[in-house]
C-alpha positions as CSV (number, residue, x, y, z in Angstrom):
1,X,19.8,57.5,-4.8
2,X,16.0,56.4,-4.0
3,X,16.4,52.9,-6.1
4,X,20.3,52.4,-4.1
5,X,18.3,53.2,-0.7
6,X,15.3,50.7,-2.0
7,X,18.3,47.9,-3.0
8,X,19.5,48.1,0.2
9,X,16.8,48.0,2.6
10,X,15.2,44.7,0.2
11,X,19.5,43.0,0.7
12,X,19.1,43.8,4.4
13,X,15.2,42.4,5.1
14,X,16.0,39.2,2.8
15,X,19.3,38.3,5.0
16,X,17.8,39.3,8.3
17,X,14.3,36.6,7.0
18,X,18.0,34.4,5.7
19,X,19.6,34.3,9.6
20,X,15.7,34.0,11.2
21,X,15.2,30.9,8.4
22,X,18.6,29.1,9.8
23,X,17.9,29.7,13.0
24,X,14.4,28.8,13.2
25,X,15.7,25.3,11.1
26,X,18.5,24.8,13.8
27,X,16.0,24.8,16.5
28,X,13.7,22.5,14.8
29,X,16.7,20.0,14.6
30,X,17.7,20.9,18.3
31,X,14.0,19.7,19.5
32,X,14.0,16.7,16.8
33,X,17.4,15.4,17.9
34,X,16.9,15.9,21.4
35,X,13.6,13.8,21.2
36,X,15.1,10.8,19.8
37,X,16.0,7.9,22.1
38,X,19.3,7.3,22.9
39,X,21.4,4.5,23.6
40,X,20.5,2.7,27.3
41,X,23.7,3.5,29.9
42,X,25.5,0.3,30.0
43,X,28.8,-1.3,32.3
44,X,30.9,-0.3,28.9
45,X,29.1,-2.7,26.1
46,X,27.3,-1.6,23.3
47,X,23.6,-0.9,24.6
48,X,20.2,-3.6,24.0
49,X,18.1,-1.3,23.9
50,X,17.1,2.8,24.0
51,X,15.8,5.1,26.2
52,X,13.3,8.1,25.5
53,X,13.4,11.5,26.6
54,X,10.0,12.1,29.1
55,X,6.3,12.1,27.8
56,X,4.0,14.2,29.5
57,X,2.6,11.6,31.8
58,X,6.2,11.9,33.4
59,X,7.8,8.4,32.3
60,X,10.5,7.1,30.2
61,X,10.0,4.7,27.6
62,X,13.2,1.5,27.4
63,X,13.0,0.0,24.3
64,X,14.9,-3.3,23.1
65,X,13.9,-4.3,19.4
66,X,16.9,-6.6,19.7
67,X,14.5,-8.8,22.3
68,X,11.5,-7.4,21.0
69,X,10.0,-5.2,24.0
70,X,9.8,-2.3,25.9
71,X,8.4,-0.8,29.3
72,X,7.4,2.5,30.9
73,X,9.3,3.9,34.0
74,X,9.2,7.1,36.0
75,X,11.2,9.7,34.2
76,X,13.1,10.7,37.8
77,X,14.1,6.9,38.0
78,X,18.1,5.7,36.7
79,X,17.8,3.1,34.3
80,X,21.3,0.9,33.8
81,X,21.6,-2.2,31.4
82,X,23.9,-3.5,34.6
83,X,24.4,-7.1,33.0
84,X,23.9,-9.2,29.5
85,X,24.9,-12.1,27.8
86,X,24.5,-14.5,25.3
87,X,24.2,-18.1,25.1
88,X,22.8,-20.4,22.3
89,X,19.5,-20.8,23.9
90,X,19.2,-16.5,23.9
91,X,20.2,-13.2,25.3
92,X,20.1,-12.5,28.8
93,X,19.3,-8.9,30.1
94,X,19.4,-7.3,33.6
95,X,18.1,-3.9,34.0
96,X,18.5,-1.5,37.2
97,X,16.4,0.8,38.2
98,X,17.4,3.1,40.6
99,X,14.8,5.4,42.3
100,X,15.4,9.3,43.3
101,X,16.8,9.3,46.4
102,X,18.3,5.8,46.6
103,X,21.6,4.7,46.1
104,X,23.2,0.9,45.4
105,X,24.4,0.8,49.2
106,X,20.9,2.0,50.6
107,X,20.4,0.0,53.5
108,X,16.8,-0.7,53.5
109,X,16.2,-1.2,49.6
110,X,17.6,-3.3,47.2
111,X,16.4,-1.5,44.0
112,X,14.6,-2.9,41.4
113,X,15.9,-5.4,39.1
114,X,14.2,-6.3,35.9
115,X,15.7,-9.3,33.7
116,X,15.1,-11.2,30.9
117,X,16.2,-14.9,30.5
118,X,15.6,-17.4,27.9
119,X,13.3,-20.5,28.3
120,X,13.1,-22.5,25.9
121,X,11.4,-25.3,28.0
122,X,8.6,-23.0,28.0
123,X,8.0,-22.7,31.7
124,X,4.7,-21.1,32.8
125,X,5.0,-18.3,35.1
126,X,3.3,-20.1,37.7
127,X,5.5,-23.3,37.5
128,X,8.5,-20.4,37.9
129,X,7.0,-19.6,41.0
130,X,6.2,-23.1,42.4
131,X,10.2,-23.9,41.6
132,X,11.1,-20.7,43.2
133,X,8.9,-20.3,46.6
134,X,6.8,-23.5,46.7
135,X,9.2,-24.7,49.7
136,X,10.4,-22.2,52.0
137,X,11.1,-21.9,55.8
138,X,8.4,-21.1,58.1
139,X,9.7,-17.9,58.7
140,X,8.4,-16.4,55.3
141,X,5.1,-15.8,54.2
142,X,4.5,-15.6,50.5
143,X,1.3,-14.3,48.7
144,X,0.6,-14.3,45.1
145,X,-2.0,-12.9,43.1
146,X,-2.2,-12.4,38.9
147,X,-2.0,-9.7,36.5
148,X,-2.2,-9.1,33.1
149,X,1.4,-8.5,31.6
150,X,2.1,-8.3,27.5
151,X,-1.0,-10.3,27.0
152,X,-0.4,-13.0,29.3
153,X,-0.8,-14.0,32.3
154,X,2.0,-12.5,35.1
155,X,2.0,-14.0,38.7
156,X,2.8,-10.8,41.2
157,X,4.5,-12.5,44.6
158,X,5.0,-11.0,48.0
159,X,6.9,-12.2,50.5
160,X,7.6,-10.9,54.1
161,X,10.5,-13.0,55.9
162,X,10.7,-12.2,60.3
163,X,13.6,-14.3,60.3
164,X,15.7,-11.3,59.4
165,X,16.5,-9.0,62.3
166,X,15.7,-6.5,63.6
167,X,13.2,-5.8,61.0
168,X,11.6,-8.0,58.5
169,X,12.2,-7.8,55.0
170,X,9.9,-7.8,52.7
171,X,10.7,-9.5,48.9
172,X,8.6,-8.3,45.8
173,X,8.6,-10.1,42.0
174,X,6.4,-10.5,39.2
175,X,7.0,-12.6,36.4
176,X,5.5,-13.4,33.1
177,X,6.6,-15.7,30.7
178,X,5.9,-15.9,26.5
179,X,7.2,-18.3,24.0
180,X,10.7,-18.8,24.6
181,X,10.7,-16.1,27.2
182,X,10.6,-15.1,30.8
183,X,10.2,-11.5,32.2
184,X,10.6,-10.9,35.7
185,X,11.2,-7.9,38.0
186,X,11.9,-7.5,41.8
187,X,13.0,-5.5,44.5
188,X,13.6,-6.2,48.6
189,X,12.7,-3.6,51.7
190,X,13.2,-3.8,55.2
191,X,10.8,-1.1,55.5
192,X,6.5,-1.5,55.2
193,X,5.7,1.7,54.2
194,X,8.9,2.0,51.8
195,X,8.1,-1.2,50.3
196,X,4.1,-0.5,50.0
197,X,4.8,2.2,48.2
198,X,7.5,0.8,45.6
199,X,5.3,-1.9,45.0
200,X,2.9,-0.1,43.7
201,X,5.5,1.6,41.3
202,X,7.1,-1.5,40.3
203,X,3.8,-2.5,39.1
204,X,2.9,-0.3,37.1
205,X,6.4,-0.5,35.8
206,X,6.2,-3.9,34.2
207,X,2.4,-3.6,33.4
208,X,3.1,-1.4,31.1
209,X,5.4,-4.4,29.2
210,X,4.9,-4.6,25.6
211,X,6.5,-7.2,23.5
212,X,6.7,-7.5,19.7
C-alpha cells in the first residue's frame, strides 16, 4: 500500500513539473514571438520594411533591409508605409508618421513624411536644397543649418512663409543624400510652439538614420 501511495505521489509531482515545463516553454515563446518585428502597416502591398515592438528608451525601431536602413521613432507615434514604387533607377518609399493626438485632417499639422528617392545623378544634399528653396517669394524666410545623418552630411531647413493667412506656416525638412540615394523628411505647422516642438522630434527621428 506504502510503495502504491509512493508511485502515486512521484506520477502526480512529475506531471504537475510536466504542465509547469509546457507552460513555462509557452511563455518563453509568447515573449520571443511577441518581440520580433513585424511587417510595417502598408495601403494593402506587401510591406518594405519591419517595425519593432518598444525598447526601453520608449521608441520603435523601422527597418528596411530591402533599401538597406532603418530609424528610430517614438513608440506612441503611427508609422504607415503610405506610398512605394519601383522604377529602373530604384525603389521609392514614403513613410507617415502620425503623432498621438493628431489625425490626417488636423488643421494646423501636416504630419511627418519621410521618403526615400533614388538619385542616381548623385545630387548633394545641399545642391537638393539650392534646386528646392534657392528662389522663393519674398514672403518666406528659409534657414538652414547641418547635421550629421548616416555618416554624412544632412542639411536641416526651416522655413516660415506670412503670406499664408491668418497665421503663418511654418515648413520643416532635412535631407541627406548617399551614393545613389536621397533621404528626406518633413512636416508643416501653422502653429510656433506646435512646430518648435515637432521639430525637435523630427530630428531626432532621422538622426538616428542608419544605412547598411
Amino acid at each position: 500500500m506504502a510503495n502504491t501511495n509512493g508511485r502515486a505521489l512521484w506520477l502526480f509531482r512529475a506531471a504537475a513539473a510536466l504542465v509547469l515545463l509546457v507552460a513555462l516553454a509557452g511563455a518563453v515563446a509568447f515573449f520571443v514571438l511577441r518581440a520580433q518585428p513585424k511587417p510595417a502597416p502598408t495601403d494593402g502591398r506587401p510591406a518594405m520594411g519591419t517595425v519593432s515592438e518598444p525598447d526601453t528608451s520608449g521608441r520603435r525601431t523601422y527597418d528596411s533591409s530591402r533599401l538597406g536602413f532603418r530609424f528610430r521613432y517614438p513608440a506612441e507615434w503611427e508609422l504607415s508605409e503610405s506610398g512605394a514604387a519601383q522604377a529602373p533607377e530604384g525603389d521609392y518609399l514614403t513613410i507617415t508618421l502620425l503623432p498621438r493626438g493628431h489625425s490626417n485632417g488636423a488643421p494646423s499639422l501636416n504630419p511627418p513624411v519621410f521618403e526615400v528617392v533614388p538619385d542616381p545623378q548623385g545630387f548633394s544634399a545641399d545642391a537638393v536644397v539650392r534646386m528646392k528653396w534657392g528662389s522663393v517669394p519674398a514672403t518666406m524666410t528659409v534657414t538652414t543649418s547641418t547635421l550629421d545623418v548616416a555618416g554624412t552630411r544632412g542639411v536641416e531647413v526651416v522655413v516660415r512663409d506670412t503670406e499664408v493667412r491668418p497665421k503663418a506656416l511654418y515648413t520643416y525638412e532635412v535631407i541627406a543624400t548617399v551614393p545613389g540615394r536621397m533621404f528626406r523628411i518633413g512636416f508643416s505647422s501653422s502653429k510656433a510652439e506646435e512646430f518648435e516642438a515637432m521639430a525637435t522630434q523630427v530630428r531626432k527621428v532621422f538622426e538616428s538614420l542608419e544605412t547598411y
